[in-house]
N, C-alpha and C positions, 0 to 999 in steps of 0.2 A: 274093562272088567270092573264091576262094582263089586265091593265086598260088604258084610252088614256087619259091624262090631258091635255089641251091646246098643243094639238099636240103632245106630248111628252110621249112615251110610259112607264107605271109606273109597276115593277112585282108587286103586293099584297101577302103576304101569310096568312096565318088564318090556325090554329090548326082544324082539323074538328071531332078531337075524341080524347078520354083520356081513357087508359087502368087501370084497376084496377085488381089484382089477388091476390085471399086470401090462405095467407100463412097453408100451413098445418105444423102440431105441428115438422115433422120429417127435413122439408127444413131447408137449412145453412140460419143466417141471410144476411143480406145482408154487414153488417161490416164485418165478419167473410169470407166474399169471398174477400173482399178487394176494396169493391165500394168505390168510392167516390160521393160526390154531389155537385153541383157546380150551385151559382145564379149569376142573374144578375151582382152582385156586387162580386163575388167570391167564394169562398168555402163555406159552411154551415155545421154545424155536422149533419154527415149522424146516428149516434148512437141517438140524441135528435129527429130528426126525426121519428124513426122507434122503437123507444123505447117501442110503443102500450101507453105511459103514454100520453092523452087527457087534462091533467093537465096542462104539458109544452109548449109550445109555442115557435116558431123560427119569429122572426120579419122578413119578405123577404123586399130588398129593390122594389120601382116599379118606374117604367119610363113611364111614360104617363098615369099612372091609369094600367099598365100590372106589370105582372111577369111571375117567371116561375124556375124550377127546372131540373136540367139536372142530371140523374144517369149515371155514369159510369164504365164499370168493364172490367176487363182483363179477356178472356176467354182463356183459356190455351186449350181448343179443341172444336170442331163444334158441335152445337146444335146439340141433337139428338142422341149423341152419349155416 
């Protein structure tokens, strides 16, 4: 989406969907593949995360009232395979 501000053309971006998939009892976790997670501010424990414990809590930092969480992992061959 392009925006035009006082003549000057602005990109906007905006998330327009958020995936969720529930894990069955037999999938790797997600530590155990070797993800990492990474915020605004740096890295975060991807194990506090994903621990299923509701109890714990990870303080995200935010910038402007946002945030956000980026997974990432090394896939050693192509989906689907």
């Amino acid at each position: 989406m392009h925006l035009f501000v006082s003549g000057n053309e602005v990109t906007y971006y905006k998330d327009i969907a958020v995936v969720a998939v529930k894990c069955l009892p037999i999938d790797r976790s997600m530590v155990s593949l070797g993800a990492t997670a990474t915020t605004l501010r740096g890295e975060v424990s991807l194990r506090t995360l994903t621990d299923g414990d509701l109890t714990t809590a990870v303080q995200l930092p935010r910038d402007d009232g946002y945030t956000w969480i980026q997974y990432a992992l090394v896939l050693h061959k192509p989906f689907g395979q």
